[in-house]
N, C-alpha and C positions, 0 to 999 in steps of 0.2 A: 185743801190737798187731798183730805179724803175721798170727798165726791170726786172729782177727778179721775180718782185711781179708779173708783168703781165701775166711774163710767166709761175706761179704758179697758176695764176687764170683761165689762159686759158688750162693750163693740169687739174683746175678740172672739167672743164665745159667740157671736150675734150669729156667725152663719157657720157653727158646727153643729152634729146631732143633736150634742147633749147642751144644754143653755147651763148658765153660770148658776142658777138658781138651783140646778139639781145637780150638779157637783156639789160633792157631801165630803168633807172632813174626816177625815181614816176616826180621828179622837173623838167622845161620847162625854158631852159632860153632863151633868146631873144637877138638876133645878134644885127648889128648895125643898120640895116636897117629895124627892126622892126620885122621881121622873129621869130617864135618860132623852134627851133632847141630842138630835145631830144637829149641826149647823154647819151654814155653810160657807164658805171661803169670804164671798160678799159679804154676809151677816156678822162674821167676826172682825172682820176691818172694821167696820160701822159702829161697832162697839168698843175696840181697843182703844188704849192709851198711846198717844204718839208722841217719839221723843226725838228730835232735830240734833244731830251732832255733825261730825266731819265723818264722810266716809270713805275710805281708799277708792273703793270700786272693782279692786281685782288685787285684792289683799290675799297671797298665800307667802308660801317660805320662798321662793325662788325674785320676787320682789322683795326679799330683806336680805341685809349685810349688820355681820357681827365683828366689830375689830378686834384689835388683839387685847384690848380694855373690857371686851366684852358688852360694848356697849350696841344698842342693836336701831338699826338703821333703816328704816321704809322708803323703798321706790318708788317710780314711775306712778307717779299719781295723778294723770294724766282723765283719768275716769272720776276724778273724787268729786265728790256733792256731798249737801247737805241732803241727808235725810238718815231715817231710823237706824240705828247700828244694826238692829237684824237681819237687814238688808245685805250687808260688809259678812257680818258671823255662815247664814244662809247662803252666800255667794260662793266665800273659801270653803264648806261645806261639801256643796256641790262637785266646786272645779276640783276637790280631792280626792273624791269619788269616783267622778270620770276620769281623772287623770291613773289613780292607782287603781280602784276596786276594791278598794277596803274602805272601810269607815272609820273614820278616828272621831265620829260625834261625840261618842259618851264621852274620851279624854278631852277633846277639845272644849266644847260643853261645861266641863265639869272645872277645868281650869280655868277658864272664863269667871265663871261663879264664884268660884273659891276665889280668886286675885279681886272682883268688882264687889263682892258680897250680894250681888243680884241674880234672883232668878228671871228669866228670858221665857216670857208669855209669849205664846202663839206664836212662836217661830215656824210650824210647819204653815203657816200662813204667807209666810216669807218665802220658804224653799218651795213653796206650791209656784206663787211669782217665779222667784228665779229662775227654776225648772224649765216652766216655760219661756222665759227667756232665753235660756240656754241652747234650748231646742229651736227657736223660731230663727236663730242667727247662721243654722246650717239648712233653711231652706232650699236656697240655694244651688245648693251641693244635690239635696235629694231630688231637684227637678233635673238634673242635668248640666250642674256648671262645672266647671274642670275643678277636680278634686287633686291636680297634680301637687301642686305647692302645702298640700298637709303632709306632714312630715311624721305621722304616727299613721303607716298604712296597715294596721289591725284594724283600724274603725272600732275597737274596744270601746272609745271613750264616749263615741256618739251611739254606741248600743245601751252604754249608762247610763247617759243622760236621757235616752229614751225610756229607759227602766223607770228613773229618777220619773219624768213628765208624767211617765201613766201611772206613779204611784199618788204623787201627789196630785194631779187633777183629775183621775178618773175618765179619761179618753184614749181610745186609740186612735195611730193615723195610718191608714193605709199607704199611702203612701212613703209612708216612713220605715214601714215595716218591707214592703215591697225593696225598697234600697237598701235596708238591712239583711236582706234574704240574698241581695243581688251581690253582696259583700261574702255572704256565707255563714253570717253572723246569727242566721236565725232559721 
């Protein structure tokens, strides 16, 4: 599963400027010897722990129902798969981001934690992925496809998720920016 992933990350990096190799990791850890070592997106998959669960796929509040029991209800699971929960955490993350412009990560985050008693390694490894997922799904749109049927005409949300792309993988796209400037957004 791992290789896989890698090797789907390195085919899409394969014909932009910057290759996957030199996309660097915003975070700095430190060897044993005291050294700060960057690493990078590829290198820290290849080393983590993977853990297989059930995961919604497009898990935020607008997908749950609370009865009058209180008891709380998950939707449209239409997207769900196995794979690593950070994936699910890193997803809703994102889509809260673009959808509001605010960040609710530290409470979210920290609620997480606090309810599973687990701390959540290399999740910017996750929202660097998703990011780019997020981005690659409104193609699209920024070559030229009818953008009629999106129903949030600020384009706020795809100006954040572009934020979001070029923070977590260290690229711009022209193109993308070009239909952001063409929106007035930038």
């Amino acid at each position: 599963m791992v290789d896989d992933l890698l090797k789907t990350i390195g085919e899409l990096f394969q014909n932009t400027d910057k290759k996957v190799s030199a996309i660097e990791m915003k975070n700095v850890r430190t060897n044993k010897d005291g050294f700060s070592n960057k690493i990078t997106i590829v290198q820290m998959f290849r080393h983590m722990s993977w853990t297989e669960a059930i995961n919604h796929g497009d898990f935020h509040f607008w997908n749950t129902l609370i009865n009058r029991e209180g008891e709380l209800f998950v939707l449209d699971w239409e997207k769900a798969m196995i794979a690593d929960p950070r994936f699910d955490i890193a997803n809703t993350l994102i889509l809260g981001y673009s959808w509001f412009g605010t960040s609710f990560k530290e409470p979210m985050l920290d609620a997480y934690q606090n309810s599973t008693k687990k701390e959540l390694e290399h999740l910017n490894c996750f929202e660097a992925l998703v990011s780019l997922d997020s981005l690659t799904k409104v193609i699209p749109i920024i070559h030229g496809a009818d953008d009629s049927h999106i129903r949030d005409r600020s384009f706020q949300w795809l100006k954040r998720r572009y934020e979001l792309f070029t923070v977590h993988n260290g690229v711009r796209v022209t193109e993308v920016e070009r239909y952001l400037e063409s929106k007035g957004l930038l």
